[in-house]
C-alpha positions as CSV (number, residue, x, y, z in Angstrom):
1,X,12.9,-7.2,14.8
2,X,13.2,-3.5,14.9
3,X,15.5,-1.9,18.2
4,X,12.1,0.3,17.9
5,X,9.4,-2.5,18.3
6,X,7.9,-1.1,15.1
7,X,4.8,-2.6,13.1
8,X,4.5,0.6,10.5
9,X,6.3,3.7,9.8
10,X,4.6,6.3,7.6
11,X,6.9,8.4,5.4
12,X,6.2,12.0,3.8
13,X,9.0,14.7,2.7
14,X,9.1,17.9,0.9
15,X,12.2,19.5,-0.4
16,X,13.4,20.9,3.3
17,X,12.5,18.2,5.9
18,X,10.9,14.9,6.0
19,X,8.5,13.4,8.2
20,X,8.9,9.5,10.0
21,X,5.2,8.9,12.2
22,X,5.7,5.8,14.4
23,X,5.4,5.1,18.0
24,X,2.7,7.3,18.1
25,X,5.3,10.1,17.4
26,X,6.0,12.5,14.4
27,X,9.8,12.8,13.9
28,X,11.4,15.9,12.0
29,X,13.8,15.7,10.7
30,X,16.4,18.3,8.3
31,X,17.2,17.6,4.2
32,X,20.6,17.8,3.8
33,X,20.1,20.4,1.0
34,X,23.2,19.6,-1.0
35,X,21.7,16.0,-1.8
36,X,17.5,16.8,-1.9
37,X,17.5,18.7,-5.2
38,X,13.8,17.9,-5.8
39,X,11.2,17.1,-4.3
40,X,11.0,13.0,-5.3
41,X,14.4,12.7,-4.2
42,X,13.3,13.8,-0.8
43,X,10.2,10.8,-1.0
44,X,12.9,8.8,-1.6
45,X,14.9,9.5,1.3
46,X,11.8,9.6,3.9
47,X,11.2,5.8,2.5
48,X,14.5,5.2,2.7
49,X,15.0,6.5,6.2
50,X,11.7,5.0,7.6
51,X,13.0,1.2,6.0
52,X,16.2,1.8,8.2
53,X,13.9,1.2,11.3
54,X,12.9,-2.2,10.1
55,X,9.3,-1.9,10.1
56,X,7.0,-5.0,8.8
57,X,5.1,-1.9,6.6
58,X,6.5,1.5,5.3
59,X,3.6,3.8,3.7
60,X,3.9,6.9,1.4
61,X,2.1,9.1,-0.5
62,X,4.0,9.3,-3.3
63,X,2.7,7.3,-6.6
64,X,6.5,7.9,-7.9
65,X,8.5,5.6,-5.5
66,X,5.7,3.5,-5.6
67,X,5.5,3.4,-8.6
68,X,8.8,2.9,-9.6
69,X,10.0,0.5,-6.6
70,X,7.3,-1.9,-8.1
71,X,8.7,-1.9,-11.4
72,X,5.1,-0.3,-12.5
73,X,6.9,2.6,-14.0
74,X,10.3,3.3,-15.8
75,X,12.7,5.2,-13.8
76,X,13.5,7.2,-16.7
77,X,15.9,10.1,-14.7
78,X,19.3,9.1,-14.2
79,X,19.5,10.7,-10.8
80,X,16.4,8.6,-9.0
81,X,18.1,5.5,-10.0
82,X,20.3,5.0,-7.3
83,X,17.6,5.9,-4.4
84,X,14.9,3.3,-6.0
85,X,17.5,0.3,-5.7
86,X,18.1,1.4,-2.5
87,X,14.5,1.2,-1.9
88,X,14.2,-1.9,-3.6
């Protein structure tokens, strides 16, 4: 069980900051701008973030990590490869 009592976190990113919504709450928080070169690996970083809480459900909008975390597409960049097993 989740320190945070958490059912669902909801993920979203773009390249400067990513989003976490739970407890009712939106949480900020800052890119680290030497890692988030684009803008899918900041997806994966909000997903990867919002897993750390333990949640029974993690939603995000992006049909990439999705995608690719279901084994429905290829990860075909070198560079994503590392944040999808992560994922997975």
């Amino acid at each position: 069980m989740s320190p945070f009592n958490l059912d669902v976190v909801y993920c979203d990113s773009s390249l400067d900051a990513y989003c976490l919504w739970y407890d009712r709450q939106a949480h900020f928080y800052q890119h680290d701008r030497e890692v988030v070169k684009t803008h899918n690996i900041g997806e994966y970083i909000a997903v990867i973030q919002g897993l750390l809480l333990k949640p029974s459900l993690v939603y995000t909008d992006s049909k990439l990590v999705v995608g690719q975390t279901t084994w429905l597409w290829k990860v075909n960049v070198p560079h994503l490869r590392p944040y999808c097993q992560a994922v997975q």
